[in-house]
N, C-alpha and C positions, 0 to 999 in steps of 0.2 A: 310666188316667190321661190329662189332655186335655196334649195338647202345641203348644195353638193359643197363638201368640206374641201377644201384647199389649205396649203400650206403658206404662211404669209412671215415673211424673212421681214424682220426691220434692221436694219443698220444705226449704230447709232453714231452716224453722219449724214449732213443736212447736201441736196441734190445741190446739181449746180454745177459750172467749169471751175471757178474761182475753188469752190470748196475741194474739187473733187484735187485740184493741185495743192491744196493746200494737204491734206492728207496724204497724198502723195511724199512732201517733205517733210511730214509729221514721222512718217515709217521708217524716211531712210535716216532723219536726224537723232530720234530720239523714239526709237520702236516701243522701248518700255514704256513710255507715258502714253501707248497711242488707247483711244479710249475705245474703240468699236472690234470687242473680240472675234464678234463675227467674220470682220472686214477681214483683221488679221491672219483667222486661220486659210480663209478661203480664197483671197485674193494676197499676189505677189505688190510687188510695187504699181506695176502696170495696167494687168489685167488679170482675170478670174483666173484661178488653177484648174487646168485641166481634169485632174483627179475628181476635183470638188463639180464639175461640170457634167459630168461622167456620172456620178451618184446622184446628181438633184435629176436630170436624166430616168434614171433607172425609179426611184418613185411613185410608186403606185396613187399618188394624189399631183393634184396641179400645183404648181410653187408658185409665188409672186414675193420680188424681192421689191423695198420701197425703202424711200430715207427718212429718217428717223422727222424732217419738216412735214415732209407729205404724208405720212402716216399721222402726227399730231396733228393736220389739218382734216382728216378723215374721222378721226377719234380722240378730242378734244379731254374728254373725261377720263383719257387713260393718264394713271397716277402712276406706273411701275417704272422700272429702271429699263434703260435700251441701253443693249440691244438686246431682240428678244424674237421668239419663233411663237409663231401662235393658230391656231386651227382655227380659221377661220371659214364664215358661211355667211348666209344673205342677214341670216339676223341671232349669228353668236362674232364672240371673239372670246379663244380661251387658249391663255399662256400655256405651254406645253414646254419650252426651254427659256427660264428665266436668263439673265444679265449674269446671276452668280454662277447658274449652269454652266454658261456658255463661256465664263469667266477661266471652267475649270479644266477646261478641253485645252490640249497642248497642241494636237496635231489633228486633222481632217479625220484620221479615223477615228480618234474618241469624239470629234462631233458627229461621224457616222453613226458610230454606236448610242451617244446618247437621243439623235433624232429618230432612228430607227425604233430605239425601246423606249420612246417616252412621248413621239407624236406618232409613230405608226402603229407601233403592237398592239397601244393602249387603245387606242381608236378602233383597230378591228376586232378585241376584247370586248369593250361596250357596244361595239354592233353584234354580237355573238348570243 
């Protein structure tokens, strides 16, 4: 069993073309209600922010980004809020940026900063 930790992005919006348009006019109509903070800091109307591409990039663990459907059909027994970042392995999954987290981030660098000090330092702290 591999027990190499990865970084596992959920969005909380469901895959799909239909969806993926429907989010789409969710941003441009009414950005305040839109519900997936993740989505909002790191992707434009269209597609991912360069910036934000650049940093998942740089990294020192592997990312996997997934929708908020595909991920509850993976892990059924998860009760938390999405969107949400979590360290994930063959056999953990542990929240590392909650929904409120992610909720409190305005722009790409405080999610820099909060992924940096809350899924990477703390993870090379406990292996230390």
């Amino acid at each position: 069993m591999d027990n190499k930790i990865q970084l596992l992005f959920v969005y909380n919006a469901d895959s799909g073309a239909f969806n993926k348009l429907a989010d789409m006019a969710h941003k441009i109509f009414s950005p305040d209600t839109y519900s997936c903070a993740l989505c909002s800091i790191t992707h434009g109307i269209f597609q991912e922010k360069e910036q934000w591409r650049t940093f998942v990039a740089s990294l020192p663990l592997a990312c996997r980004f997934v929708h908020r459907d595909e991920f509850l059909l993976q892990h059924p027994e998860f009760q938390g809020q999405l969107p949400a970042i979590f360290q994930a392995s063959a056999d953990t999954l542990r929240v590392c940026l909650s929904a409120d987290q992610l909720k409190s981030c305005h722009d790409i660098q405080d999610l820099q900063k909060l992924i940096t000090m809350h899924c990477i330092n703390q993870l090379e702290n406990s292996t230390q």
